[in-house]
One Martini backbone bead per residue (centre of mass of N, CA, C, O) as a GRO file, in nm:
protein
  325
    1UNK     BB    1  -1.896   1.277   0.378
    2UNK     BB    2  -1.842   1.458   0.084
    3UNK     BB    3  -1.826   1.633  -0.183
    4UNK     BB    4  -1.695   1.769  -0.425
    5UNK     BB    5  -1.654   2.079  -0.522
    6UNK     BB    6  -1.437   1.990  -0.773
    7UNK     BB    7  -1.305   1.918  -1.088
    8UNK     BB    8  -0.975   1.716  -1.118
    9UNK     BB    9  -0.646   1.587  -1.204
   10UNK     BB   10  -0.643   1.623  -0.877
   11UNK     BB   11  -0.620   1.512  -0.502
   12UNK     BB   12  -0.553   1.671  -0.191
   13UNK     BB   13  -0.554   1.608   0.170
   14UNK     BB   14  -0.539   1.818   0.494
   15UNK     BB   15  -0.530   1.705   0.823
   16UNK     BB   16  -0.617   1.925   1.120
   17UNK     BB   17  -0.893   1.731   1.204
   18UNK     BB   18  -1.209   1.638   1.189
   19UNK     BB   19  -1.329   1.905   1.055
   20UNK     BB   20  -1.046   2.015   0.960
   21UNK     BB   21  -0.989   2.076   0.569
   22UNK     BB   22  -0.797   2.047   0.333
   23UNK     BB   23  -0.825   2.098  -0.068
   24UNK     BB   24  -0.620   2.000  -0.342
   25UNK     BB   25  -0.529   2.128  -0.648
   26UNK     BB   26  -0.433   2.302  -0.914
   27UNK     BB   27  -0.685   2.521  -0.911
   28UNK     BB   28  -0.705   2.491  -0.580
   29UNK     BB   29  -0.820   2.579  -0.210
   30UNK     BB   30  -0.994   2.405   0.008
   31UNK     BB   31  -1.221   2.420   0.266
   32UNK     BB   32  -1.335   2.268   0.559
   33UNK     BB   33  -1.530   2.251   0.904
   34UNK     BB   34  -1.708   1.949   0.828
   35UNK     BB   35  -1.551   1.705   0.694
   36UNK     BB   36  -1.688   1.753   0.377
   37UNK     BB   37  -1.983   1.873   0.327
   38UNK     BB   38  -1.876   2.150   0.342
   39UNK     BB   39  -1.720   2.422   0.083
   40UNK     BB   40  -1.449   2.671   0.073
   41UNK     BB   41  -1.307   2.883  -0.088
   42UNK     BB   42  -0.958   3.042  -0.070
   43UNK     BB   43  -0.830   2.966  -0.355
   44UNK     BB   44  -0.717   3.071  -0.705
   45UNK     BB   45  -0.589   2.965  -0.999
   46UNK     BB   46  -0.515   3.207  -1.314
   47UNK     BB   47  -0.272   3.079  -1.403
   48UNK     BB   48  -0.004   2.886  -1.456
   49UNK     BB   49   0.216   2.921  -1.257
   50UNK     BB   50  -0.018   2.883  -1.018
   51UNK     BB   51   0.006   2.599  -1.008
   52UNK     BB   52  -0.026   2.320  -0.842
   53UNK     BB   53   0.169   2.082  -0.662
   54UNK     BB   54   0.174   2.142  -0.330
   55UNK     BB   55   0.064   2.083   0.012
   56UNK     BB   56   0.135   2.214   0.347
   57UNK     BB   57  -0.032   2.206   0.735
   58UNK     BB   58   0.053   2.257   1.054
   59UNK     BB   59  -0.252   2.417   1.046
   60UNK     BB   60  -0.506   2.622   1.041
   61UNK     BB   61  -0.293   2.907   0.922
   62UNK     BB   62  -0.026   2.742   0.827
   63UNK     BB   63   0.130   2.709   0.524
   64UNK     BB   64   0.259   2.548   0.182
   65UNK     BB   65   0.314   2.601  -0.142
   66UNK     BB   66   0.359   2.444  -0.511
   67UNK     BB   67   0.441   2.560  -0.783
   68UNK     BB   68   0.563   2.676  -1.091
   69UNK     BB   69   0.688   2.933  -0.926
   70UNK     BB   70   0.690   2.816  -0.631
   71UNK     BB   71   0.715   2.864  -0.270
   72UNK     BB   72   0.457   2.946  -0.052
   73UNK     BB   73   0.331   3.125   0.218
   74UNK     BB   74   0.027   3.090   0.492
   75UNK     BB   75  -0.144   3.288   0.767
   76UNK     BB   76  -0.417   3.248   0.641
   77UNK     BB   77  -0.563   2.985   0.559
   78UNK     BB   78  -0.475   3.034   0.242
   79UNK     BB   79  -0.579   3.358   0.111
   80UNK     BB   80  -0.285   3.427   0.155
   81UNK     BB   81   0.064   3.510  -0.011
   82UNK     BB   82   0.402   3.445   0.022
   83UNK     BB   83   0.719   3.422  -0.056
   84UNK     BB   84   0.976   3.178  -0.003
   85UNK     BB   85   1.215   3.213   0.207
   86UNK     BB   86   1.546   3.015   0.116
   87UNK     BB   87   1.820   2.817   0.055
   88UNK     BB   88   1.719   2.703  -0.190
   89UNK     BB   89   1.579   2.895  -0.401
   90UNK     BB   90   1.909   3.011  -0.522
   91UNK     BB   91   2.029   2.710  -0.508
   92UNK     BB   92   1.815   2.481  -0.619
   93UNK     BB   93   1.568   2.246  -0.459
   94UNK     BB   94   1.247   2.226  -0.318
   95UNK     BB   95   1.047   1.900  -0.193
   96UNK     BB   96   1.027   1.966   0.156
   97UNK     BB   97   0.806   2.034   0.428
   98UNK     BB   98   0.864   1.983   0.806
   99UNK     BB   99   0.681   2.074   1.096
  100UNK     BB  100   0.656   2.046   1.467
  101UNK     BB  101   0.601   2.365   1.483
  102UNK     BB  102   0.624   2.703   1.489
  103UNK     BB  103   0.979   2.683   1.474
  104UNK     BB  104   1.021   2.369   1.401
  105UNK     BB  105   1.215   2.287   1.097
  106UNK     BB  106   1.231   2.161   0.755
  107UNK     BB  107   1.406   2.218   0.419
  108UNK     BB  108   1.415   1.969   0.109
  109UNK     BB  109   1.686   1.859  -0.114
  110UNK     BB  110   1.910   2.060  -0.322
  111UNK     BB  111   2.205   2.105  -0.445
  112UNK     BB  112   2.457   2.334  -0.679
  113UNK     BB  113   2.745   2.177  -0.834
  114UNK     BB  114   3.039   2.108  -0.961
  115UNK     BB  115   3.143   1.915  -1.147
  116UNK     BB  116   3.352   1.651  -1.167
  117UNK     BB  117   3.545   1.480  -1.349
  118UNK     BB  118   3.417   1.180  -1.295
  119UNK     BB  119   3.129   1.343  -1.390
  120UNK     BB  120   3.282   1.351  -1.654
  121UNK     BB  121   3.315   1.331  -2.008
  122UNK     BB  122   3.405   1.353  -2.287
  123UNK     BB  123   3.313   1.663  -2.369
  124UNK     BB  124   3.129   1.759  -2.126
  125UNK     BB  125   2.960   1.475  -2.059
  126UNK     BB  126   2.751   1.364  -1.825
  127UNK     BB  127   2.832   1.022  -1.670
  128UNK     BB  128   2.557   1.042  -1.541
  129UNK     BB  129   2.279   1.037  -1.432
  130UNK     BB  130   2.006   1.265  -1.547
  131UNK     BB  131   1.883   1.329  -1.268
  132UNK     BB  132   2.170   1.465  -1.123
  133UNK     BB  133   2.182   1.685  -1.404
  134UNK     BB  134   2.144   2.048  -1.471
  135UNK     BB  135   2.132   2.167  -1.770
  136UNK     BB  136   2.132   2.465  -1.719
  137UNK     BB  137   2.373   2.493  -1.505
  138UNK     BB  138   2.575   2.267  -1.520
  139UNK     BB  139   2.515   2.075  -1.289
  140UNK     BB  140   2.472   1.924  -0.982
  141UNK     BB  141   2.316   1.722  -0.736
  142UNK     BB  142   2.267   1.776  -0.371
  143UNK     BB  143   2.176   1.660  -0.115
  144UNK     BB  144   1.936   1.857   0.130
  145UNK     BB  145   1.945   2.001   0.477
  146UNK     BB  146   1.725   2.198   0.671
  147UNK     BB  147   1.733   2.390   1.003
  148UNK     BB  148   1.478   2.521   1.232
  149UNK     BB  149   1.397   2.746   1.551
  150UNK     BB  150   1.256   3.057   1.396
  151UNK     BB  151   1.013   2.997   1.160
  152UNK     BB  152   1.310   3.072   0.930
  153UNK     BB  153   1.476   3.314   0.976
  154UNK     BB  154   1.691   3.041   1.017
  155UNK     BB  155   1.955   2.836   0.886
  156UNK     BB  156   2.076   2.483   0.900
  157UNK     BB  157   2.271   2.265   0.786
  158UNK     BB  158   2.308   1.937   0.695
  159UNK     BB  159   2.454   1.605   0.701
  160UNK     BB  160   2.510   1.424   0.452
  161UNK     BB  161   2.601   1.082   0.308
  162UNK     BB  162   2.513   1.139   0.028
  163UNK     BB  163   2.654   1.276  -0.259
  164UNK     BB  164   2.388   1.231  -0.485
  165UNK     BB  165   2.117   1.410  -0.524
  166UNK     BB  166   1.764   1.410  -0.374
  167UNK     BB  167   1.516   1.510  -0.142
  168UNK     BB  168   1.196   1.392  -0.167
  169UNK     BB  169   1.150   1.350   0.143
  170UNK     BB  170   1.027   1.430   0.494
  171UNK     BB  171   1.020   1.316   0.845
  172UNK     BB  172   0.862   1.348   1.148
  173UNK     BB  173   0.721   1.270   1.501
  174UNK     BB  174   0.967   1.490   1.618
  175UNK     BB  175   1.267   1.616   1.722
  176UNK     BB  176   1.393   1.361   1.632
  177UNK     BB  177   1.257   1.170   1.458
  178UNK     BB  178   1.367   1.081   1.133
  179UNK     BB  179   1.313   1.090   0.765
  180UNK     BB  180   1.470   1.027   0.409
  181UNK     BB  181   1.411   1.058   0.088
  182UNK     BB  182   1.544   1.004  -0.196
  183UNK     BB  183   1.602   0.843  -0.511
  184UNK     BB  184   1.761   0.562  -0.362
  185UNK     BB  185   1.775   0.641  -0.075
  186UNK     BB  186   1.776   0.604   0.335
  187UNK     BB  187   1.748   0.837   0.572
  188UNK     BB  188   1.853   0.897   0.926
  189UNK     BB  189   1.745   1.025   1.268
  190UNK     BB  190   1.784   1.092   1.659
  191UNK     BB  191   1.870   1.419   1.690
  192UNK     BB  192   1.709   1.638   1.430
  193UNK     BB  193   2.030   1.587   1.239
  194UNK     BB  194   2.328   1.615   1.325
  195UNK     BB  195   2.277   1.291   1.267
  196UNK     BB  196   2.307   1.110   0.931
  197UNK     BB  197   2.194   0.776   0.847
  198UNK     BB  198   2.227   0.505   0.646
  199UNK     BB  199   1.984   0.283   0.539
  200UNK     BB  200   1.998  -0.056   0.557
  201UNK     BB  201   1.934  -0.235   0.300
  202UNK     BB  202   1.907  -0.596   0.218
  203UNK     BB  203   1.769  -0.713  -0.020
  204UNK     BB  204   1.624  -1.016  -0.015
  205UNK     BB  205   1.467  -1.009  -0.323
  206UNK     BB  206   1.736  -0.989  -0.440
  207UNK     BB  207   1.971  -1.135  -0.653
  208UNK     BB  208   2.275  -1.171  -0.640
  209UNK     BB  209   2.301  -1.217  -0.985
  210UNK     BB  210   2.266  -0.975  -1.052
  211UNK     BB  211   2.399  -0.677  -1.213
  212UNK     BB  212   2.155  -0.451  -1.214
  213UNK     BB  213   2.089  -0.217  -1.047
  214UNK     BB  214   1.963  -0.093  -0.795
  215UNK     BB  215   1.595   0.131  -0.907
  216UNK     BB  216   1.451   0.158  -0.679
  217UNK     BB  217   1.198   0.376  -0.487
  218UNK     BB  218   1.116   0.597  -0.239
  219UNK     BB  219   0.790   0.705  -0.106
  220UNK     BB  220   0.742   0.611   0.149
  221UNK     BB  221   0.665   0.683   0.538
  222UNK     BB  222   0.554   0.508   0.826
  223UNK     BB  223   0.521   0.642   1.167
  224UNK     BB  224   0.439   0.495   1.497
  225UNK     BB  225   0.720   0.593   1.639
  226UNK     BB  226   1.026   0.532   1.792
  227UNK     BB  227   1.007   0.212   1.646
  228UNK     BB  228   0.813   0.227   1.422
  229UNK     BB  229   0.886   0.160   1.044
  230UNK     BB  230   0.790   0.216   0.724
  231UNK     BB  231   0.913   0.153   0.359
  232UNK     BB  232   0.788   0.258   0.024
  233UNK     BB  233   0.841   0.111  -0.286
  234UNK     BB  234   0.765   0.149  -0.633
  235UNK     BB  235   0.770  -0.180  -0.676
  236UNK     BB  236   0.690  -0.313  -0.368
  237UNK     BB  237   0.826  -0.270  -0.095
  238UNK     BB  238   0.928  -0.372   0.210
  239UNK     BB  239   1.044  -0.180   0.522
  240UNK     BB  240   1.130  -0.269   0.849
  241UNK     BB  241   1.136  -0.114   1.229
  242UNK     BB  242   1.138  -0.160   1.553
  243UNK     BB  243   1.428   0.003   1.640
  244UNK     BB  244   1.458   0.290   1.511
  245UNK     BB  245   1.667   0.186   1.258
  246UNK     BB  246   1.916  -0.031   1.344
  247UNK     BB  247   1.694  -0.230   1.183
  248UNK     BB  248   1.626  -0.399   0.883
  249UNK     BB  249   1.365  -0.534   0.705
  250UNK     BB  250   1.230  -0.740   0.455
  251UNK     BB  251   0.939  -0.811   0.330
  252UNK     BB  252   0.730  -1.087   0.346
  253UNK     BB  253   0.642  -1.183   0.023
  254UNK     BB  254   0.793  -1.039  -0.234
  255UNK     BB  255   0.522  -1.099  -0.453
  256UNK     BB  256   0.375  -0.848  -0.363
  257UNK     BB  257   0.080  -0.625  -0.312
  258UNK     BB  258   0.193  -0.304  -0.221
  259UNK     BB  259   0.193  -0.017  -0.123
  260UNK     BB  260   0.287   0.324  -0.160
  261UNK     BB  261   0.065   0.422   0.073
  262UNK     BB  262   0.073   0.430   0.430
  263UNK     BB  263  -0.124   0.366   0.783
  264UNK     BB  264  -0.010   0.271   1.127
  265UNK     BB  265  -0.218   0.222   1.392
  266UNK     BB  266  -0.028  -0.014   1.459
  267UNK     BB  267   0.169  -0.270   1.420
  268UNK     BB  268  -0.021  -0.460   1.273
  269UNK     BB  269  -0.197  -0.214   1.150
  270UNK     BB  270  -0.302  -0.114   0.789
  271UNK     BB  271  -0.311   0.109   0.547
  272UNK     BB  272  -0.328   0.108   0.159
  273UNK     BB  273  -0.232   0.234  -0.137
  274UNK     BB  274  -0.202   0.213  -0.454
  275UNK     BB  275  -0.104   0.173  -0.826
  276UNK     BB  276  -0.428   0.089  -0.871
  277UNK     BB  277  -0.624   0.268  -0.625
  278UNK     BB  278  -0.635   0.031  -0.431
  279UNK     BB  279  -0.761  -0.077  -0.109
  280UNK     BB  280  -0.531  -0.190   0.185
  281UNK     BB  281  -0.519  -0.429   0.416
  282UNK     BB  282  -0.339  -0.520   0.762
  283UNK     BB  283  -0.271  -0.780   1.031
  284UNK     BB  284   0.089  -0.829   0.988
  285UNK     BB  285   0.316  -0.571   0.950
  286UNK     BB  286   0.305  -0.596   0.628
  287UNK     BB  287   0.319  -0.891   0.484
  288UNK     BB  288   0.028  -0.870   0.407
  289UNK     BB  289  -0.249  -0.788   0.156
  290UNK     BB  290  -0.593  -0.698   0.147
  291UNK     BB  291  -0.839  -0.586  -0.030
  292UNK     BB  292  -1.082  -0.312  -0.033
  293UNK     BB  293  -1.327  -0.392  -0.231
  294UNK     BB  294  -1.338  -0.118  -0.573
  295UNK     BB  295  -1.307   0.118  -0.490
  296UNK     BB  296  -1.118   0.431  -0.617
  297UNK     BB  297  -0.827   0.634  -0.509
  298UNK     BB  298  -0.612   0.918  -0.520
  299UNK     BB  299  -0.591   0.957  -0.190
  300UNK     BB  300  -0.436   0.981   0.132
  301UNK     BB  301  -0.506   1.049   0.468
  302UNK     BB  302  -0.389   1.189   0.768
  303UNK     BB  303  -0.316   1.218   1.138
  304UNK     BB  304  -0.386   0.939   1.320
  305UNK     BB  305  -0.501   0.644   1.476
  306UNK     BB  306  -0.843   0.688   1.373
  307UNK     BB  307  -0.812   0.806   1.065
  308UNK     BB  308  -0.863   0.788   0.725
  309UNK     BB  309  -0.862   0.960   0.420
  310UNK     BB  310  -1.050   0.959   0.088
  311UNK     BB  311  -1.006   0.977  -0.237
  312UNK     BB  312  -1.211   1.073  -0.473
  313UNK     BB  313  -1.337   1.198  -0.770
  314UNK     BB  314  -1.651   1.305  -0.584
  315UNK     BB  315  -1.495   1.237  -0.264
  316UNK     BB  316  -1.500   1.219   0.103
  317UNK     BB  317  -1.334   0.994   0.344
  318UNK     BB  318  -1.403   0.787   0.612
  319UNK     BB  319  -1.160   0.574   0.842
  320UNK     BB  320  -1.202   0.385   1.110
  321UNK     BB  321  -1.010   0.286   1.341
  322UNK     BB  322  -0.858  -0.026   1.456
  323UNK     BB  323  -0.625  -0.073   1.683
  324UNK     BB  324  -0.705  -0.390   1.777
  325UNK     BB  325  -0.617  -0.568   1.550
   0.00000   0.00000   0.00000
């Protein structure tokens, strides 16, 4: 579609609709009016706090930035921000964000308690995984989801089944059915949050005889409706199900490289990047993938089911899906 504005060590695009695109880097946010052919800055980061890390955009108006320094929403397309007070802000940690209009929405992360004795060794060194452990605070990490119905003026706790980590990404695809990511467990709901239950993973593809804790991540979600739905692992596994997550199947062949990041046009055809950096398309629900190209691109995003986005070093392109393959 048209040469990126600025050269940055990452590049992630928030498709509004097929004109309106923004475009952030670490050091600020770019948007484009015309799908990427001319941009127009609208924030720039100025010292190090201001780092971004992570942007999020409901619509044209509102978005929400993770910096250095914390997290900012903005209603005014990016140019101003003001902190965003929520209950992970003072006792723990925010990870993710995901608004369904503009009254209800999600954020996603942990809080933190203090561990208990079974959770600490002798001379209270915490006998747990470091990820689990915020050593400034020496408490653990609990995952944790919030929801809001007014905007974020108030927020309600909600149960999750899981222990110990932290929800490292959450979607819906609407007010009822959800998925959360942890650290390496996989959570959904059918009722808006109500109540979460841990998705029971096959691992068809690990051995029996294996002994040591299975250590994959998973890191991305793909929904294409209120029954389809795929979980891609850091490893290279992927998880689909048909029936809204009553059950999952483990995809073969185990030894496949599937994508990191998929977005699924129909049953059958999905889009997807890889941790190679290649472009990967299915035409069988992601049991095969097929390298397309030679091109390398830094990230994907989506909107519909008409096209996907990808980043190059120096360009944004789009690319229409056919969803009849």
């Amino acid at each position: 579609m048209g040469k990126l504005p600025v050269t940055d060590a990452w590049y992630s695009a928030q498709i509004v609709n097929e004109n309106d695109v923004f475009l952030a880097t670490p050091k600020g946010l770019w948007r484009s009016f015309n799908g990427g052919r001319t941009w127009e800055e609208v924030y720039e980061s100025r010292e190090y706090g201001g780092t971004i890390t992570k942007t999020y955009f409901l619509n044209s108006s509102i978005g929400w930035m993770e910096t250095h320094s914390g997290w900012f929403k903005s209603e005014d397309g990016g140019h101003t921000w003001e902190s965003f007070g929520n209950p992970l802000s003072s006792s723990g940690r925010l990870r993710d964000i995901k608004f369904i209009n503009r009254e209800t929405g999600w954020i996603a992360g942990a809080t933190l308690r203090a561990p208990s004795e079974k959770e600490l060794g002798p001379g209270g060194v915490p006998n747990i995984p470091r990820y689990l452990y915020d050593d400034v605070t020496r408490r653990v990490f609990v995952p944790t989801v919030y929801r809001t119905d007014d905007g974020g003026k108030t927020w309600r706790a909600q149960t999750l089944p899981s222990g110990l980590g932290s929800i490292e990404r959450i979607s819906f695809i609407d007010l009822n059915y959800g998925i959360a990511l942890g650290n390496h467990e996989v959570m959904l709901t059918r009722d808006g949050g109500i109540r979460w239950t841990g998705v029971k993973d096959p691992r068809t593809c690990r051995s029996k005889d294996e002994e040591e804790p299975y250590e994959g991540r998973p890191v991305s979600v793909s929904m294409l409706d209120s029954s389809f739905a795929w979980i891609a692992f850091d490893d290279g596994r992927m998880l689909r199900t048909t029936n809204g997550g009553l059950t999952w199947i483990e995809l073969q062949p185990c030894q496949q490289n599937r994508p990191l990041v998929a977005h699924f046009s129909s049953q059958d055809h999905g889009i997807g990047l890889a941790n190679d950096r290649f472009l990967y398309e299915t035409i069988d629900g992601g049991k095969q993938w097929i390298k397309i190209g030679t091109d390398k691109y830094g990230s994907l995003a989506f909107k519909d089911r008409e096209y996907v986005w990808l980043v190059s070093e120096t360009a944004l392109f789009r690319m229409d899906l056919d969803t009849t393959t």
